[in-house]
ROSE-4610 file (N, C-alpha, C; in Angstrom, 1 decimal, always signed):
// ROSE-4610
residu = [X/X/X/X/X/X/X/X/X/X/X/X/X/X/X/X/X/X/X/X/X/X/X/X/X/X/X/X/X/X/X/X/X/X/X/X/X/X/X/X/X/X/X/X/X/X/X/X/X/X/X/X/X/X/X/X/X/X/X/X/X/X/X/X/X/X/X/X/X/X/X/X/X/X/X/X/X/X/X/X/X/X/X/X/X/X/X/X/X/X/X/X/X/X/X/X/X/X/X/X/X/X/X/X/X/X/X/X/X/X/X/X/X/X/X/X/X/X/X/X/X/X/X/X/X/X/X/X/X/X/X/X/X/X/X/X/X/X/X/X/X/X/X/X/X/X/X/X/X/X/X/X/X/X/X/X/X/X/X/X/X/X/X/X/X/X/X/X/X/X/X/X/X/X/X/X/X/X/X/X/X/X/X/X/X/X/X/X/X/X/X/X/X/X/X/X/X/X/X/X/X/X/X/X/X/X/X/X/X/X/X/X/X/X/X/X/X/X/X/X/X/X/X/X/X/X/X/X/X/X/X/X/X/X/X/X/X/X/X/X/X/X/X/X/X/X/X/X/X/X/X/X/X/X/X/X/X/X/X/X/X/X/X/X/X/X/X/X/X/X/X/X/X/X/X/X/X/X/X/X/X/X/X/X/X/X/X/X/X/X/X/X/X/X/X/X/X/X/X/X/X/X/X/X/X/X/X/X/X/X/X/X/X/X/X/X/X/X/X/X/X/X/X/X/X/X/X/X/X/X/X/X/X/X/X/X/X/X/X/X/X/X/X/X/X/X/X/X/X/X/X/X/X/X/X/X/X/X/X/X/X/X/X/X/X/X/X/X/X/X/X/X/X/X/X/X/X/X/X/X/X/X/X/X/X/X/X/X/X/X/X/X/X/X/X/X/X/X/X/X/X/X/X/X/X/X/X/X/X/X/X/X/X/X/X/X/X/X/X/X/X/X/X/X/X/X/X/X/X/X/X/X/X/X/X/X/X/X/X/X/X/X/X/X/X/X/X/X/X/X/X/X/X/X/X/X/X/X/X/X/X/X/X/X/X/X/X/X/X/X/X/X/X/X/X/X/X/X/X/X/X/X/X/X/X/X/X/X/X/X/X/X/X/X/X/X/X/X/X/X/X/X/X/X/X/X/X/X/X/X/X/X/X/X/X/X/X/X/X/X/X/X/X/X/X/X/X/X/X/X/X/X/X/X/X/X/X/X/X/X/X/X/X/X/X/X/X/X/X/X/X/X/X/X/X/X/X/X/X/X/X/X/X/X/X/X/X/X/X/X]
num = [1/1/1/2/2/2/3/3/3/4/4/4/5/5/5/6/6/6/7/7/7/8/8/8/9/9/9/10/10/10/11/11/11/12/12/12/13/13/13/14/14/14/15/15/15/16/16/16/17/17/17/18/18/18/19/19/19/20/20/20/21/21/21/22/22/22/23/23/23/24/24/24/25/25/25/26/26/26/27/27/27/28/28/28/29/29/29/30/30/30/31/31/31/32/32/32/33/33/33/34/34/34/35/35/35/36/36/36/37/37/37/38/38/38/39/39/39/40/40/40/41/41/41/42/42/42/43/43/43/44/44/44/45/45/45/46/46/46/47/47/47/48/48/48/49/49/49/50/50/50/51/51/51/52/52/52/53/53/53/54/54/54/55/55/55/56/56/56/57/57/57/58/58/58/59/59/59/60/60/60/61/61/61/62/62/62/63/63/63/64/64/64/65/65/65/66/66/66/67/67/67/68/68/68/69/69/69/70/70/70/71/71/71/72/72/72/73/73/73/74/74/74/75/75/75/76/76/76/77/77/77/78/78/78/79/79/79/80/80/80/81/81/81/82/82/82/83/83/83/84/84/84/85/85/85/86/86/86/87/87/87/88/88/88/89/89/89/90/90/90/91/91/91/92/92/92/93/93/93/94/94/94/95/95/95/96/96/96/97/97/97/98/98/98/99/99/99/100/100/100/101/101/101/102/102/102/103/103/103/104/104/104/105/105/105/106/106/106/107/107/107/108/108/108/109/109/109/110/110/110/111/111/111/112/112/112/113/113/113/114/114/114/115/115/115/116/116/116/117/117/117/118/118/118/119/119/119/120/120/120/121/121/121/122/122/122/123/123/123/124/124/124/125/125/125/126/126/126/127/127/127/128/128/128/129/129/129/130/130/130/131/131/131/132/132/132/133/133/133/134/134/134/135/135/135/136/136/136/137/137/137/138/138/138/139/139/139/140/140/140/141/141/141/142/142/142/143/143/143/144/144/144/145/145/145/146/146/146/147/147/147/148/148/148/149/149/149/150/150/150/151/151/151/152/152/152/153/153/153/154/154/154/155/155/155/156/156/156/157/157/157/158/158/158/159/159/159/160/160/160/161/161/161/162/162/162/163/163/163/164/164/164/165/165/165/166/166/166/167/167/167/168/168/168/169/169/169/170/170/170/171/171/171/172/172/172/173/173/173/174/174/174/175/175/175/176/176/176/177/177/177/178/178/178/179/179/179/180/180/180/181/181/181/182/182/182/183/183/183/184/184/184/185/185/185/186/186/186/187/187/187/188/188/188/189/189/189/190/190/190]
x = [+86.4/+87.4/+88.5/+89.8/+91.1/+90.8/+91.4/+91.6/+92.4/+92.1/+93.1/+94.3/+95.4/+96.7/+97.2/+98.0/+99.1/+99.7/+100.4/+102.1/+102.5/+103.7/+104.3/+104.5/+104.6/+105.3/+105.1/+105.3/+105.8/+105.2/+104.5/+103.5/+104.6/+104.6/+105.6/+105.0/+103.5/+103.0/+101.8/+100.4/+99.3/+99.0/+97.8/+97.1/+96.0/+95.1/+94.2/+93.5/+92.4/+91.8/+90.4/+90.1/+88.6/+87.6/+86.6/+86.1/+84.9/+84.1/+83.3/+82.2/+82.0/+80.5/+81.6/+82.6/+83.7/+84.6/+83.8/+84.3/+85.9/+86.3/+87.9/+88.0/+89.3/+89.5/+91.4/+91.7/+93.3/+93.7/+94.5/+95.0/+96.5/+97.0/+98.3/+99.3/+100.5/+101.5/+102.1/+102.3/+103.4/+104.3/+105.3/+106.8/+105.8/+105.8/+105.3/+105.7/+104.8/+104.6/+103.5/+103.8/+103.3/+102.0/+101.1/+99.9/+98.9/+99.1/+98.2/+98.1/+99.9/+99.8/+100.0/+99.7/+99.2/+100.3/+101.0/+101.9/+100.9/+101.3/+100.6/+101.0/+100.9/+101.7/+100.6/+99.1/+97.9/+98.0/+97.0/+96.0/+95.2/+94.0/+93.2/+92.7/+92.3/+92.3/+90.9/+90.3/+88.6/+88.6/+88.8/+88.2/+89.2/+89.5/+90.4/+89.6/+88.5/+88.2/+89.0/+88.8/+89.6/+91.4/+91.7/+93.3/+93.7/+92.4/+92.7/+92.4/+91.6/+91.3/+92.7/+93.3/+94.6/+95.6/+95.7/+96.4/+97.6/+97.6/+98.6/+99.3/+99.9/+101.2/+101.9/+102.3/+102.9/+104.7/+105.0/+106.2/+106.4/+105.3/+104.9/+105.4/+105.5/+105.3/+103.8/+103.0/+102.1/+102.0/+100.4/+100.1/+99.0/+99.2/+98.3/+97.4/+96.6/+95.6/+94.8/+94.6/+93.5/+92.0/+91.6/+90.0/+89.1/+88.2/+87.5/+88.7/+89.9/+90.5/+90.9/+90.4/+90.5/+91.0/+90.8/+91.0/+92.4/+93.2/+94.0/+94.2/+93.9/+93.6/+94.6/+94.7/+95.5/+95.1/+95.7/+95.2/+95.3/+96.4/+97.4/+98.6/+99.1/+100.1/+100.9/+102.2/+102.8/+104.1/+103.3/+103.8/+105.0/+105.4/+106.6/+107.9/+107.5/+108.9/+108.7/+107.6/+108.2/+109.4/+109.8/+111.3/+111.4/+110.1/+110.3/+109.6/+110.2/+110.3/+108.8/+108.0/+106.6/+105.9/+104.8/+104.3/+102.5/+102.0/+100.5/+99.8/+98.7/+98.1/+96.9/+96.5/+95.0/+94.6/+93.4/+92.5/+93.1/+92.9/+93.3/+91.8/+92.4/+91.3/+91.1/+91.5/+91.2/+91.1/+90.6/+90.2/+91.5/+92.1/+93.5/+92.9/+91.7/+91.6/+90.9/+90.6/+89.8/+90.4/+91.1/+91.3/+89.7/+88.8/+87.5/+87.8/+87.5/+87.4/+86.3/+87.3/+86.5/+85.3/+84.2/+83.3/+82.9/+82.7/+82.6/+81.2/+80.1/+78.6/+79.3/+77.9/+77.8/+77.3/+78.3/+78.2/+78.0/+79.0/+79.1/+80.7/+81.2/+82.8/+83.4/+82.3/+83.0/+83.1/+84.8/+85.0/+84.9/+84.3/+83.8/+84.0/+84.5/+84.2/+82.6/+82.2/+80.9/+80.8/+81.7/+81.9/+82.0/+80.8/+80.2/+80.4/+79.9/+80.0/+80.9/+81.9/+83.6/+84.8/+84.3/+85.9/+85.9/+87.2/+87.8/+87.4/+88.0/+88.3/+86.5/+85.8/+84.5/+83.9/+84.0/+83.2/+84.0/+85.3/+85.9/+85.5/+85.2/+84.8/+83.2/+82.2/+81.1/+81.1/+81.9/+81.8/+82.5/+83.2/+83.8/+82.3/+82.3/+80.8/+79.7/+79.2/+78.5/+79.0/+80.1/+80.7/+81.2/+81.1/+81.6/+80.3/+81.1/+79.9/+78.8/+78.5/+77.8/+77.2/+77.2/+76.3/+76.1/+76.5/+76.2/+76.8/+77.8/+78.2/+79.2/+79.8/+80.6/+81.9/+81.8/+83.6/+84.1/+85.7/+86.7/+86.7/+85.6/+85.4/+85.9/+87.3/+87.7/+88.6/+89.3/+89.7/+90.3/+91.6/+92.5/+92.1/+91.1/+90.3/+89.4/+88.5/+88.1/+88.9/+89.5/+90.8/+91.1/+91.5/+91.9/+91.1/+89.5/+88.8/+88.1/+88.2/+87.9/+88.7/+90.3/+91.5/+91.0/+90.5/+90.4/+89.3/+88.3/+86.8/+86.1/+86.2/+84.9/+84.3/+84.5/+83.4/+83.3/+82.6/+81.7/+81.1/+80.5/+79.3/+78.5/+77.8/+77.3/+76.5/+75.9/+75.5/+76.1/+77.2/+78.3/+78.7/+78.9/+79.1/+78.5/+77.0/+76.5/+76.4/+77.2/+77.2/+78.8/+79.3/+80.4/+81.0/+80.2/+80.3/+79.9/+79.9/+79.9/+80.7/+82.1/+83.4/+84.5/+83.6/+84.3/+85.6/+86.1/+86.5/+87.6/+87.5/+89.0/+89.3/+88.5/+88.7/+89.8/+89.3/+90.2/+91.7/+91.6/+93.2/+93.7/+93.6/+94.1/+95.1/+96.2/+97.7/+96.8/+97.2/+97.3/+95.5/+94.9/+93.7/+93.7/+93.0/+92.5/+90.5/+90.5/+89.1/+88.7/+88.9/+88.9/+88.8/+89.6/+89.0/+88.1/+87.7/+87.1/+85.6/+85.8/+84.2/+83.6/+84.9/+84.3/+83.6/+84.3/+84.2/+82.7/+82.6/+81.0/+80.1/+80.0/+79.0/+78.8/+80.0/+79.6/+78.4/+78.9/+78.2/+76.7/+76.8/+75.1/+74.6]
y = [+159.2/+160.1/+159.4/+160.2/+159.6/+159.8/+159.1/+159.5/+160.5/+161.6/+162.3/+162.4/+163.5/+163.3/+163.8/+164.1/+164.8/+165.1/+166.2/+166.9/+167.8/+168.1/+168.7/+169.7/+170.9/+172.0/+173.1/+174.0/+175.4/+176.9/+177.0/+178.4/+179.2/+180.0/+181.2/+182.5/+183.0/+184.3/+183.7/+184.5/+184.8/+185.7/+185.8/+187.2/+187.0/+188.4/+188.0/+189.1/+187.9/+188.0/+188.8/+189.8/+190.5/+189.9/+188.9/+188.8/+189.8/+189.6/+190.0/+190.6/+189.4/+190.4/+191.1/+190.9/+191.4/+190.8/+189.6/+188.4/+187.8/+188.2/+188.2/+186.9/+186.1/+184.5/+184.4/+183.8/+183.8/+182.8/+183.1/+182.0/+182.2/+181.2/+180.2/+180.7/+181.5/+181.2/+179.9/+178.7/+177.9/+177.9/+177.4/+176.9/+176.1/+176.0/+175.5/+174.1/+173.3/+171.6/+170.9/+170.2/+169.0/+168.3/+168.7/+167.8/+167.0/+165.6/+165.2/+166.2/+166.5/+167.0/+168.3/+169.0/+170.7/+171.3/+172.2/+173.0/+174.0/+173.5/+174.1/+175.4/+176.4/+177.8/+178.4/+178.2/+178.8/+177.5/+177.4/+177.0/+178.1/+177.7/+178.3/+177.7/+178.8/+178.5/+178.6/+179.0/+179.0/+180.4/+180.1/+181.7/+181.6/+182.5/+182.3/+181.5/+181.0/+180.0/+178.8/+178.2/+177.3/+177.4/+178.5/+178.2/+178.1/+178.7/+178.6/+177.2/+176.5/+175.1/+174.4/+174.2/+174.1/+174.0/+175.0/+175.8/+175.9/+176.4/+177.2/+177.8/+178.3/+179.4/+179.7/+180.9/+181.5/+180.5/+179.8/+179.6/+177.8/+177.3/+176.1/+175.4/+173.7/+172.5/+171.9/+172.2/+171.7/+170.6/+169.7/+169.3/+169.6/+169.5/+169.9/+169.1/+169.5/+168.7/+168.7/+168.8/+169.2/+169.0/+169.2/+169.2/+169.2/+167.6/+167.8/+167.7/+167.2/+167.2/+168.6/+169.8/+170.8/+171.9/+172.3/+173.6/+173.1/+173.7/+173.5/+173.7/+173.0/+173.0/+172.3/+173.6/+172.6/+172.0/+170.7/+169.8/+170.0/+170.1/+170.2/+170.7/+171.4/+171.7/+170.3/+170.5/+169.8/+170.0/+170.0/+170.4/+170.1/+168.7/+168.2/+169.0/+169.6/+170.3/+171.6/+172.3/+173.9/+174.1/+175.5/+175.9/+176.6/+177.5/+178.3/+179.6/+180.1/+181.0/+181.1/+180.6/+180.5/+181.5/+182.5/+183.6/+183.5/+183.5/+183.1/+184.2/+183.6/+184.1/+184.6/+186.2/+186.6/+187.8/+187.8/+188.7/+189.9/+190.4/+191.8/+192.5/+193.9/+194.6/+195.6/+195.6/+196.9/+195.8/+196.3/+195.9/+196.2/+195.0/+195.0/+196.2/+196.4/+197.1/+198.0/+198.7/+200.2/+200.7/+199.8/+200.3/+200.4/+200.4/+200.2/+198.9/+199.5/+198.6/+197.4/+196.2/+195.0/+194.8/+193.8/+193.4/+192.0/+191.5/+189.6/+189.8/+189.7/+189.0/+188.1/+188.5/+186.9/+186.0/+184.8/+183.3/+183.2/+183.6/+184.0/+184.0/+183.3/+182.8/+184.1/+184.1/+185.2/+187.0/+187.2/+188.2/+189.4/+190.3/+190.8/+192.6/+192.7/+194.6/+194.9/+196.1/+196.8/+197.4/+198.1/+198.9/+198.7/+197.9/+197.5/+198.2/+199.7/+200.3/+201.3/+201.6/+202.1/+201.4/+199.9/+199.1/+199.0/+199.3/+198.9/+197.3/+196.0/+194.8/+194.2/+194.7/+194.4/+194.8/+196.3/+196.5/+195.8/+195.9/+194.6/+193.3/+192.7/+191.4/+191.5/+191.9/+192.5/+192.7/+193.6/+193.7/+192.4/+192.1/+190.5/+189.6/+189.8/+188.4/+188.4/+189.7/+190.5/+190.2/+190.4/+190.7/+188.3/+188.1/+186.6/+185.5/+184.4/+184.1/+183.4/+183.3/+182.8/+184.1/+185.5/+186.8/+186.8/+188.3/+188.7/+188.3/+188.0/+187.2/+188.1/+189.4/+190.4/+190.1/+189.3/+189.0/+189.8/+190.1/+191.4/+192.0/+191.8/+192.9/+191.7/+191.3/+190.6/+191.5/+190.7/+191.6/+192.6/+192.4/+193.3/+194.8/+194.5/+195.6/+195.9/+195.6/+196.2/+196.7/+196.2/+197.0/+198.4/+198.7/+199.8/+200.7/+200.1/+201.3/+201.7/+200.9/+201.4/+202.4/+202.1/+202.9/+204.8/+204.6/+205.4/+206.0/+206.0/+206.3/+205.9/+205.5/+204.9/+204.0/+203.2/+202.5/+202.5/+202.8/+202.7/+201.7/+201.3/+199.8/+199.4/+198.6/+197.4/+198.0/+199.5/+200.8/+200.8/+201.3/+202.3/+201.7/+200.0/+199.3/+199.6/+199.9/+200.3/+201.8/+202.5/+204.3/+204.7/+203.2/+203.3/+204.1/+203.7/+204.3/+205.9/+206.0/+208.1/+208.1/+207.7/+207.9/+207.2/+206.9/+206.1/+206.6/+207.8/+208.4/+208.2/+208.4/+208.6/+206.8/+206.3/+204.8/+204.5/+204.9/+204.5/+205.0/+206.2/+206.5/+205.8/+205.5/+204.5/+203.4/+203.7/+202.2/+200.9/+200.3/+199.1/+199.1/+199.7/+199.8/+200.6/+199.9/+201.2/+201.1/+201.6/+201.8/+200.7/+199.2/+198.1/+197.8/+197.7/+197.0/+197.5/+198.4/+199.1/+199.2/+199.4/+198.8/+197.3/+196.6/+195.0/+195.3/+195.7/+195.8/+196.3/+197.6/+198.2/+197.3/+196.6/+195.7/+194.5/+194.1/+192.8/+193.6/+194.6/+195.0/+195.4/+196.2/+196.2/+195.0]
z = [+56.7/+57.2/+57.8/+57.7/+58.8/+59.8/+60.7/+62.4/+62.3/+62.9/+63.1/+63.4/+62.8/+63.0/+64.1/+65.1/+65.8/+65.4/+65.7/+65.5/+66.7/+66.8/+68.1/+67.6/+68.2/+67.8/+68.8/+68.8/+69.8/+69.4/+70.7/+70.6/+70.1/+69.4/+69.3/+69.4/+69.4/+70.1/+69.7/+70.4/+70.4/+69.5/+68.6/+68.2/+68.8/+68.6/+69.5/+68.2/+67.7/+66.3/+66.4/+65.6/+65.7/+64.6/+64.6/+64.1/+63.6/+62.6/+62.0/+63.2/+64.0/+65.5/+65.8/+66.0/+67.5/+68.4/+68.1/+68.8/+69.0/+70.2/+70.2/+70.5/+69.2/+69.4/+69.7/+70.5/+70.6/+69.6/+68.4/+67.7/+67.7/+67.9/+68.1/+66.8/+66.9/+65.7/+66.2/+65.6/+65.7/+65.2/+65.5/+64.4/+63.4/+62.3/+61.2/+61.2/+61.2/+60.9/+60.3/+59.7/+58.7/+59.4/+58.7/+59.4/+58.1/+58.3/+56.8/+55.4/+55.4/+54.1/+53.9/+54.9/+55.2/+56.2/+55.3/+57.0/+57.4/+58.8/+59.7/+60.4/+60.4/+60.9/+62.3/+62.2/+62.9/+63.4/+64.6/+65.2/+66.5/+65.8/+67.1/+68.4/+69.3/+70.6/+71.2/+69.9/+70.6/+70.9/+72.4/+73.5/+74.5/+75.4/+76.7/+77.6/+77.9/+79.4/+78.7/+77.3/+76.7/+77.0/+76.6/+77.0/+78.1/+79.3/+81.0/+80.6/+80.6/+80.4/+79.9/+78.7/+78.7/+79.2/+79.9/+80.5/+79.5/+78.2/+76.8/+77.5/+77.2/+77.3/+75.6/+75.8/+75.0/+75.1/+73.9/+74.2/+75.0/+75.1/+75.4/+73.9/+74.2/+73.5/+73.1/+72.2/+72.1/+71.0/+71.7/+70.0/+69.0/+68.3/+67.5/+66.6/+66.5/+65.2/+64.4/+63.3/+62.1/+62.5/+63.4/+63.6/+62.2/+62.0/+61.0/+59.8/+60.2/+59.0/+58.3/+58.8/+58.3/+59.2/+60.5/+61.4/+62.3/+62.0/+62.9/+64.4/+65.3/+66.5/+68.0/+68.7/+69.6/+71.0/+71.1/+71.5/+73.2/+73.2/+75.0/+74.8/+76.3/+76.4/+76.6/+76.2/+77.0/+78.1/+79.3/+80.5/+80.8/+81.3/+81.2/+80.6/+79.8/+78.8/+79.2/+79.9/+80.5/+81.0/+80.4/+80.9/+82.2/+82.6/+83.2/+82.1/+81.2/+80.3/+79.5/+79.6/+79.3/+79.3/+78.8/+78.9/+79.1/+80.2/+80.4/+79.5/+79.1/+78.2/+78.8/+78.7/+79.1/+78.4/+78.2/+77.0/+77.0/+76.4/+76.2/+76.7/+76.9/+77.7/+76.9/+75.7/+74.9/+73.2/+72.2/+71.2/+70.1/+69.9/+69.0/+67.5/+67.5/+66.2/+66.4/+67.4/+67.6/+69.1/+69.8/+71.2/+71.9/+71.7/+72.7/+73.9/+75.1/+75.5/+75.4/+75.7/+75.3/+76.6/+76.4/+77.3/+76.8/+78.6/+78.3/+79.3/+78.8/+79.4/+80.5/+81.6/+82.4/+82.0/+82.6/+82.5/+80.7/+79.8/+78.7/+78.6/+77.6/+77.2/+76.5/+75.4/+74.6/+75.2/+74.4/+74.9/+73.3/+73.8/+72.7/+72.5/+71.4/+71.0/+70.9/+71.7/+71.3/+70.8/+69.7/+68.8/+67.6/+67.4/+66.1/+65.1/+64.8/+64.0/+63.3/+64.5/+64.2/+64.1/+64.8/+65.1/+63.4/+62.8/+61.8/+61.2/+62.4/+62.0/+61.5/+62.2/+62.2/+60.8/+60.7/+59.6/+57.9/+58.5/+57.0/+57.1/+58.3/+58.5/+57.9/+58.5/+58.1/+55.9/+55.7/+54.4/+53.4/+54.2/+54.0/+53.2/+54.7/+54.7/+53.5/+53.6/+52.7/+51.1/+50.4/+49.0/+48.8/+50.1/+49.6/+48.4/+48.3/+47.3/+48.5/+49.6/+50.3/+50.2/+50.3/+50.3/+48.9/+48.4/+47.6/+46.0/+46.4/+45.2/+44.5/+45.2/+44.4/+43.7/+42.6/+42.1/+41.5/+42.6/+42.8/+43.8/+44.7/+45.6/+47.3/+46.8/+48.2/+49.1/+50.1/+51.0/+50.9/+50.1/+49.6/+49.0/+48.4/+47.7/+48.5/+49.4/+50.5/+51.6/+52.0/+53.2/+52.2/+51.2/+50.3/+50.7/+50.1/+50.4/+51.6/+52.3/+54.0/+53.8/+54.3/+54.1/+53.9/+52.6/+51.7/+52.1/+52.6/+52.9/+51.9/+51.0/+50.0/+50.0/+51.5/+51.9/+53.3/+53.5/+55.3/+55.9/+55.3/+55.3/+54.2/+53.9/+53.0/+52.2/+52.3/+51.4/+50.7/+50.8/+50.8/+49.5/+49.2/+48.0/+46.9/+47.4/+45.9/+45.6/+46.3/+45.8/+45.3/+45.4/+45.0/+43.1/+42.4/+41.7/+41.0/+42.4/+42.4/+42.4/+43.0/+42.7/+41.6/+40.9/+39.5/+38.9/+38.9/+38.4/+39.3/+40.6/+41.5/+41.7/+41.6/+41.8/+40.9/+39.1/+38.5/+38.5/+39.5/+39.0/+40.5/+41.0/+42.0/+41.4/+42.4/+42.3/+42.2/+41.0/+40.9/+40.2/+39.5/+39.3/+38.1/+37.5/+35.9/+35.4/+34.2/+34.0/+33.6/+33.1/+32.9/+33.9/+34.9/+36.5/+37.3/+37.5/+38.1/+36.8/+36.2/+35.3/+35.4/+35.7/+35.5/+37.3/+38.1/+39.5/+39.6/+39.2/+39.6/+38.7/+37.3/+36.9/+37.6/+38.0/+39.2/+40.5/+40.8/+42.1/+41.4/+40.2/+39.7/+39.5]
């Protein structure tokens, strides 16, 4: 492996990401830079005791670095160059994708949605996981095409994939979809 690289660049906002359990992670937009090859636009931040650890700011000079050569990760702020104009960063108290309020366990980092079963971000993360080729193996059935049918109600959860073609009919007349895609679609899922 290389040693890893550095680069400089500048928080420009937070999202504050719902994973597949719930698991809320703050990741970094930066001004876009060059790292061994790769522009870099993300880096994440782990969890918020990490950014208190940090001490990030929205709007800070940081550096950055490809962790593993691959995850873009930031390293430190760099202090010296605060303006003043800096934005402290702390969890959100409500869930970016269902409004539930969020809950952090004791002596426990992660902050988390318990709304397993209605948060939006979860159940596409969830069906995510499920349809990739590490699961089930569903080729066609990626994000884009699952966000649709959340959307739409014709899918609920990881059931829901295989009753899918009780609705074959309305599937096909769907934007951007015909009876050729949607046939290749339900014989991957049989």
């Amino acid at each position: 492996k290389f040693p890893a690289e550095y680069a400089r660049t500048k928080i420009i906002d937070i999202e504050h990401s719902v994973g597949r359990t719930g698991t809320i992670t703050p990741v970094a937009h930066v001004e876009p830079v060059n790292i061994m090859w790769v522009t870099v636009q993300h880096a994440t931040l782990h969890n918020y005791d990490e950014v208190t650890l940090k001490d990030v700011r929205i709007g800070d000079m940081v550096f950055v670095k490809r962790a593993g050569e691959v995850i873009p990760d930031i390293v430190s702020s760099i202090v010296s160059e605060r303006t003043g104009d800096e934005t402290v960063i702390y969890p959100p108290a409500n869930c970016p994708s269902c409004n539930h309020s969020l809950v952090r366990d004791e002596g426990k980092v992660a902050v988390y949605c318990p709304n397993r079963h209605l948060c939006p971000a979860q159940r596409l993360g969830a069906l995510e996981t499920y349809a990739s080729k590490h699961g089930a193996k569903i080729e066609g059935l990626g994000t884009r095409i699952l966000e649709i049918f959340l959307s739409l109600g014709y899918l609920t959860d990881v059931v829901s994939i295989y009753r899918l073609h009780m609705c074959r009919a309305e599937l096909e007349w769907l934007d951007g979809f015909g009876v050729k895609s949607i046939g290749n679609l339900l014989w991957e899922i049989e």
